[in-house]
C-alpha positions as CSV (number, residue, x, y, z in Angstrom):
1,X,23.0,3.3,3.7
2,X,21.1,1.7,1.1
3,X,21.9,2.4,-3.2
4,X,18.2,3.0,-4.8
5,X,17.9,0.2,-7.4
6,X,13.8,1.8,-8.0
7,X,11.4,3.4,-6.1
8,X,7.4,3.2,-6.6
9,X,5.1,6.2,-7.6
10,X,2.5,5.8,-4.8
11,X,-0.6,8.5,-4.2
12,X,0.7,8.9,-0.1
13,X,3.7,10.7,-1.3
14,X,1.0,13.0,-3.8
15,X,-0.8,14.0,-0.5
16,X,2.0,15.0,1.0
17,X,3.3,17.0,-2.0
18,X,-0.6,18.7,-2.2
19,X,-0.9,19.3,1.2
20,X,-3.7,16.9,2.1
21,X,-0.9,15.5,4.7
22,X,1.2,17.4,6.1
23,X,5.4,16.9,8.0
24,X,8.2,19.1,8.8
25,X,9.7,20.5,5.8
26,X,12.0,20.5,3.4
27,X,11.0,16.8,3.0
28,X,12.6,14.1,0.6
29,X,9.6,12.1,-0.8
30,X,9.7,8.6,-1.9
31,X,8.3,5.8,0.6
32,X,8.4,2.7,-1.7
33,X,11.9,1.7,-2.5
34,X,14.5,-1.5,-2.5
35,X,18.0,-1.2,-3.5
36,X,21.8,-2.4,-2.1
37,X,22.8,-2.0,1.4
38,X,26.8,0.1,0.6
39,X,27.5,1.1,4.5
40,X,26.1,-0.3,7.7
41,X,26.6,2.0,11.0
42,X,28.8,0.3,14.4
43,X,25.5,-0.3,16.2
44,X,23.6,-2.7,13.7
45,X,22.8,-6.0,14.9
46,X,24.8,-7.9,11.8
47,X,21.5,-8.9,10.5
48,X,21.7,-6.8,7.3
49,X,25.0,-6.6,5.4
50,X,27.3,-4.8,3.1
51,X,26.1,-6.4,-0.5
52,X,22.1,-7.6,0.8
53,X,19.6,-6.4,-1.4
54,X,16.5,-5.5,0.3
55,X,13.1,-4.1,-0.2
56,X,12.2,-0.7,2.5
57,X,9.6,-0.2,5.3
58,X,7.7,2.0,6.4
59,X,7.1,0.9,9.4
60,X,9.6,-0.5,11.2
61,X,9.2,-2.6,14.1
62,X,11.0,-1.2,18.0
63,X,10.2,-4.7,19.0
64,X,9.6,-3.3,22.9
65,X,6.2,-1.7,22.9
66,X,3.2,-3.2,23.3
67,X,2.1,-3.1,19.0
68,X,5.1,-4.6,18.6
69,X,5.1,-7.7,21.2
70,X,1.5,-8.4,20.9
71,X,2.2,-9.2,17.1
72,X,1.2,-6.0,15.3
73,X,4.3,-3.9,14.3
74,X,2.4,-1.6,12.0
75,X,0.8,0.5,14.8
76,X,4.5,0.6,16.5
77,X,4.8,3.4,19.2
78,X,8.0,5.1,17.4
79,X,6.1,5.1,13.5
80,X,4.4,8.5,14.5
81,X,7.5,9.5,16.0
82,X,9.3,9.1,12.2
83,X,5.9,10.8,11.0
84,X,6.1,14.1,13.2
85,X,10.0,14.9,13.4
86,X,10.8,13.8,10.1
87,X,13.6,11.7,11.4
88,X,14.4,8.2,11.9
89,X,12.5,6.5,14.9
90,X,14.9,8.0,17.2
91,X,13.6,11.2,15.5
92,X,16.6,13.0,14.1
93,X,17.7,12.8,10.8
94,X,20.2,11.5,8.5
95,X,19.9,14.0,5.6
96,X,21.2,17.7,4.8
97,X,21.5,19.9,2.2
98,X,25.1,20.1,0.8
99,X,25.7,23.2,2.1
100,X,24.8,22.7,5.4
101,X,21.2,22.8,7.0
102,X,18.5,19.9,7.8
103,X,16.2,17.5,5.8
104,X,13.6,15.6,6.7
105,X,12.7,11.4,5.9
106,X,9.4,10.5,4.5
107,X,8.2,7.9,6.8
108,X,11.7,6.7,7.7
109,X,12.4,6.1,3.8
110,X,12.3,9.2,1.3
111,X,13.5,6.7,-1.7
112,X,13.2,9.6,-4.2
113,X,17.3,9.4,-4.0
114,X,20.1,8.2,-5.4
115,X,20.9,6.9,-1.9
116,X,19.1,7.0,1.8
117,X,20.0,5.8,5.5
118,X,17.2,3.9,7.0
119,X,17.1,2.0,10.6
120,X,18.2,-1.2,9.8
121,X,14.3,-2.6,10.8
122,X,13.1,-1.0,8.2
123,X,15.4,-3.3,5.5
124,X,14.0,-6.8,4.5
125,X,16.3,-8.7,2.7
126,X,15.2,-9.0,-0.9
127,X,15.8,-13.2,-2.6
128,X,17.4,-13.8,-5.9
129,X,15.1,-13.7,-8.8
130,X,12.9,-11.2,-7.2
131,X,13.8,-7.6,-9.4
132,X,13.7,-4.6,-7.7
133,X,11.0,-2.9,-9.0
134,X,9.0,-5.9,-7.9
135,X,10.5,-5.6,-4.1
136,X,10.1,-2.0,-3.7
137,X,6.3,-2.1,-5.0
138,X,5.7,-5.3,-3.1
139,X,6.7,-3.4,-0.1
140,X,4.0,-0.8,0.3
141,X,1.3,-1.2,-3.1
142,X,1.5,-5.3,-2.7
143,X,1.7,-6.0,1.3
144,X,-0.9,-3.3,1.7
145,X,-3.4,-4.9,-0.5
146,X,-2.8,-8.6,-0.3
147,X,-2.6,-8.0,3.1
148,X,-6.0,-6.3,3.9
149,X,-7.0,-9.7,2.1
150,X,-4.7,-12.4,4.1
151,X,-5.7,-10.6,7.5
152,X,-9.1,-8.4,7.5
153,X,-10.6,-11.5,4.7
154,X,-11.4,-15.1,6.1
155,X,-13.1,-18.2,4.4
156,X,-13.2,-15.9,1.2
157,X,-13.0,-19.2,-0.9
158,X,-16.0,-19.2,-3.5
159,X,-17.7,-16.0,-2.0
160,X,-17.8,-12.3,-3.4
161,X,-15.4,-9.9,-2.7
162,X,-15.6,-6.5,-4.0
163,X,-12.5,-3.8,-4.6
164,X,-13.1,-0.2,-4.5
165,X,-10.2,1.5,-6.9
166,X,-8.0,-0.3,-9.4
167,X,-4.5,1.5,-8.5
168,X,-1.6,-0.3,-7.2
169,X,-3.3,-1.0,-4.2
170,X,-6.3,-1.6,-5.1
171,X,-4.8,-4.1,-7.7
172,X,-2.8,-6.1,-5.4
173,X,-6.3,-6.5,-3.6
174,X,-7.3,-8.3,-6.5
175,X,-4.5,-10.6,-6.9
176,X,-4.8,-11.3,-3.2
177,X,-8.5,-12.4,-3.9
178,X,-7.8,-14.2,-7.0
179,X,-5.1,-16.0,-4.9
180,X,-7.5,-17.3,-1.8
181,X,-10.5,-18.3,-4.0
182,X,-13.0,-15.4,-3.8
183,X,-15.9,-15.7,-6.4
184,X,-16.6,-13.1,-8.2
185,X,-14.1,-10.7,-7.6
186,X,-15.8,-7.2,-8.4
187,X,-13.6,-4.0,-9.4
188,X,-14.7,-0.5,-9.0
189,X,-13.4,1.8,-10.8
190,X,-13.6,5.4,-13.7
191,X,-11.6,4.4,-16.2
192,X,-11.3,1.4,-18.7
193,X,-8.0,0.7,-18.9
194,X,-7.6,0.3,-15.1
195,X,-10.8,-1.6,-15.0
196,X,-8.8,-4.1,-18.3
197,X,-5.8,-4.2,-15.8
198,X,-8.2,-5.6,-12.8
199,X,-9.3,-8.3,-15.3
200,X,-5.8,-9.0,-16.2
201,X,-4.9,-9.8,-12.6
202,X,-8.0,-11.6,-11.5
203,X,-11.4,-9.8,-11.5
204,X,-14.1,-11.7,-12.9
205,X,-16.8,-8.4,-12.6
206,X,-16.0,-4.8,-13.5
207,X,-17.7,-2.0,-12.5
208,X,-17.4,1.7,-14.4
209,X,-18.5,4.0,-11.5
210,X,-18.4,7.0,-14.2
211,X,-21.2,5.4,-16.2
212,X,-22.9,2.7,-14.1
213,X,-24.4,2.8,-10.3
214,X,-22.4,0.7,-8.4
215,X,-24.8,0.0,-5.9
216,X,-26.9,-1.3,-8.2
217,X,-25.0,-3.2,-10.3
218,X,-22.8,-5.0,-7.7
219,X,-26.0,-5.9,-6.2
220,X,-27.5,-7.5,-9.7
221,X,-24.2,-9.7,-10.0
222,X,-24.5,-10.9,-6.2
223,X,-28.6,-11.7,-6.9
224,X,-29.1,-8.8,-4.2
225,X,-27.2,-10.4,-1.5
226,X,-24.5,-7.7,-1.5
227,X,-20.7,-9.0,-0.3
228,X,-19.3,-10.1,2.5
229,X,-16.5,-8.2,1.9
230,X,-15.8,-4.9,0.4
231,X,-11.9,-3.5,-0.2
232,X,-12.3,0.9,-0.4
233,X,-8.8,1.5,-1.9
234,X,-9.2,5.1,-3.0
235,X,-10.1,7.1,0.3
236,X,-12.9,8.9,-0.1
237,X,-16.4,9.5,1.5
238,X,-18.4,8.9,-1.9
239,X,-16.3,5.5,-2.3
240,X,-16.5,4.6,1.4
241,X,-20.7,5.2,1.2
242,X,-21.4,3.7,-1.4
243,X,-19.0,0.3,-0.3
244,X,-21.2,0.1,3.2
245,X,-24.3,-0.1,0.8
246,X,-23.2,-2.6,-0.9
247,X,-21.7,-4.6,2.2
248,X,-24.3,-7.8,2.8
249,X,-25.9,-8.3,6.2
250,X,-23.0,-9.1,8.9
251,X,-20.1,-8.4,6.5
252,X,-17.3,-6.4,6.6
253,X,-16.1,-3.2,5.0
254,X,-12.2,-3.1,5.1
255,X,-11.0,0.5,4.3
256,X,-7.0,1.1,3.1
257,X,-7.0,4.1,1.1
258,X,-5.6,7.7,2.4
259,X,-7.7,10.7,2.3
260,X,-6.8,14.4,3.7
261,X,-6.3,14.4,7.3
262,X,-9.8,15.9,8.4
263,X,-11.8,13.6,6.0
264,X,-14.6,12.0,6.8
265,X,-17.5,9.9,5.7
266,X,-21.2,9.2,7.1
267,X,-22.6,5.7,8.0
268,X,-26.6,5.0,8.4
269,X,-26.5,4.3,12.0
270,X,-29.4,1.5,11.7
271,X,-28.1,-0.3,8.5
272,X,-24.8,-0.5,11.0
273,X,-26.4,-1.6,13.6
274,X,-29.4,-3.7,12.2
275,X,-27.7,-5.7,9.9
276,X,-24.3,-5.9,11.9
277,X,-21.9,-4.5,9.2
278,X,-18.2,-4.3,10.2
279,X,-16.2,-1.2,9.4
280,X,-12.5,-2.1,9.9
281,X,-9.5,0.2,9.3
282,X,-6.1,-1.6,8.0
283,X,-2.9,-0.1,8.0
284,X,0.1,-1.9,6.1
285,X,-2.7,-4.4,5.4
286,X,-2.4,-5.0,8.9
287,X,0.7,-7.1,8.3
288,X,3.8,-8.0,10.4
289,X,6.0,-6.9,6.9
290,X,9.8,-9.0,8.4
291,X,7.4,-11.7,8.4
292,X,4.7,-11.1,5.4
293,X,7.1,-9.3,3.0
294,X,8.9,-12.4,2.8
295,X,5.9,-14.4,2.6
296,X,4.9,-12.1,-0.5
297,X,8.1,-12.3,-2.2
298,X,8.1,-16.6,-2.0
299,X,4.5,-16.6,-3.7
300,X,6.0,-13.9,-6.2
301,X,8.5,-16.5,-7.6
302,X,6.5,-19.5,-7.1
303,X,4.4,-17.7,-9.6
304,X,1.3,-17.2,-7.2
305,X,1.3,-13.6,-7.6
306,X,1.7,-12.4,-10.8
307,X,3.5,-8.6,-9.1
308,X,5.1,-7.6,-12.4
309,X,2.4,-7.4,-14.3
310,X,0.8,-4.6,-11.4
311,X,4.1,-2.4,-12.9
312,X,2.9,0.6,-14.9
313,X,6.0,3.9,-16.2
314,X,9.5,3.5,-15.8
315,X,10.8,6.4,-15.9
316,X,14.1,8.3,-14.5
317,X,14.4,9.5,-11.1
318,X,15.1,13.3,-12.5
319,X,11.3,12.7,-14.3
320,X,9.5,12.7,-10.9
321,X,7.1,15.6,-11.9
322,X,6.3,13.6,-14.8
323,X,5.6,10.4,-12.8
324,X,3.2,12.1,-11.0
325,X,1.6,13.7,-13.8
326,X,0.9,10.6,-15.1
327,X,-0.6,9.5,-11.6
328,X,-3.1,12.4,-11.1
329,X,-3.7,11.6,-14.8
330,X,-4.8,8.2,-14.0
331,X,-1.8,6.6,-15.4
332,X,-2.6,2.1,-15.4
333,X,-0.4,0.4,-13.1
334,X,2.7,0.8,-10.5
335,X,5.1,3.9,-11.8
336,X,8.4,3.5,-11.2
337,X,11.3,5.6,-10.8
338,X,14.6,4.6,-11.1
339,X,17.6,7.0,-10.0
């Protein structure tokens, strides 16, 4: 049982609450969260303690099927298990109205509390100096963005790399490109103040998609090459077209964002196939997150990624409606609630 020190405003939790995703209801949002481990059940290993301070996943690891020993826990057989019963990965649940009757987890998580139970694999322990607003948006917004650049990116040192969406994901893209070297970094984007946000965090190039052509434009700061990588943090078709376009011959398009569950987007068949463009999904920024959540947290406070300055709102936990307000407002930076 885990204390909620803060919990990040993220726009997965928005599709559930509009219906573009869907699990078994009544459902306690909230997927983004670190706080202070208060109770630990008889069947924990011992790894996590009464006291730790720890950041929440997601996505925890079984560590017996094949995702998981082959090196990539994100795609673990028992995370659609937590997805579809709205349990725990054993899929029942830990949550109930106080009157009696059943609740359902977000994603193993549902952080929009006071207090939550989680399988201890989905707690990282959290190191001193790292606040908790900074761990609970490092473990989805950051990891999922850096990490599409530390694993789907290579050899990015001194070439273009272009980001579709400056959100908290979309963000943490750009400080992961800032990080390893890429030259320019464009941003794609609607509004200004996102688009001053990118810059703030490493983006040498920004695009306003609401009075510009993207195409066109990233193509002019290239010299019509195109790039050999493009981020699409948003999750949507018009996005996801438009970032193929502008992906050079043999590169890569690396797509992170959430749509609804039926969308979809079209691909020129020949441009895929003549000039050998990659289209890659990347969940989690196809991390391993007991092993890159750490990772994340050590360049945090050797000063490598600048995470607090991706934090937008803070506002109290009972202001939820108002947090996400803000977000389908197109509120700048990370929101976070605190209970």
């Amino acid at each position: 049982m885990v204390r909620i020190e803060a919990a990040g405003v993220c726009h997965s939790d928005y599709h559930y609450m509009t219906g573009d995703l869907t699990g078994p209801l009544p459902l306690v949002l909230g997927h983004e969260g670190a706080g202070i481990v208060e109770e630990v059940g008889d069947g924990a290993s011992g790894r996590i303690r009464v006291g730790d301070r720890v950041a929440l996943l997601w996505r925890p690891r079984c560590g017996q099927c094949a995702a998981c020993i082959s090196g990539n826990p994100v795609l673990c057989e028992r995370g659609p298990v937590q997805a579809q019963s709205g349990g725990l990965p054993d899929g029942t649940s830990r949550l109930s109205f106080p009157g009696g009757g059943e609740l359902h987890h977000l994603m193993g998580v549902s952080c929009f509390a006071e207090r939550v139970v989680v399988n201890e694999n989905a707690a990282v322990r959290v190191p001193d100096g790292v606040p908790s607003e900074v761990a609970a948006i490092s473990a989805c917004a950051v990891i999922t963005g850096v990490g599409a650049v530390f694993h789907e990116v290579h050899d990015a040192e001194g070439r273009p790399l272009l980001v579709f969406g400056a959100g908290g994901v979309g963000l943490s893209s750009v400080m992961g490109a800032a990080l390893v070297g890429a030259y320019p970094v464009i941003v794609v984007d609607v509004d200004d103040a996102k688009l001053e946000r990118a810059r703030e965090l490493g983006a040498t190039h920004t695009v306003n998609a609401r009075t510009e052509d993207v195409v066109e434009r990233v193509l002019a700061i290239t010299g019509g090459a195109g790039v050999p990588w493009a981020i699409e943090a948003i999750g949507r078709a018009q996005t996801l077209e438009q970032a193929i376009t502008c992906v050079a011959p043999g590169g890569t398009l690396v797509a992170v964002g959430l749509g609804a569950a039926a969308a979809s987007f079209q691909v020129p068949l020949n441009q895929l196939v003549q000039r050998q463009k990659r289209i890659v999904g990347s969940l989690y920024g196809s991390s391993n997150p007991q092993l890159d959540l750490p990772r994340i947290f050590s360049l945090y406070l050797a000063g490598k990624l600048p995470i607090d300055r991706l934090i937008g709102d803070r506002l109290p936990l009972t202001e939820f409606t108002e947090a996400y307000r803000r977000l389908a407002a197109g509120g700048v930076g990370r929101g976070i609630l605190v209970p």
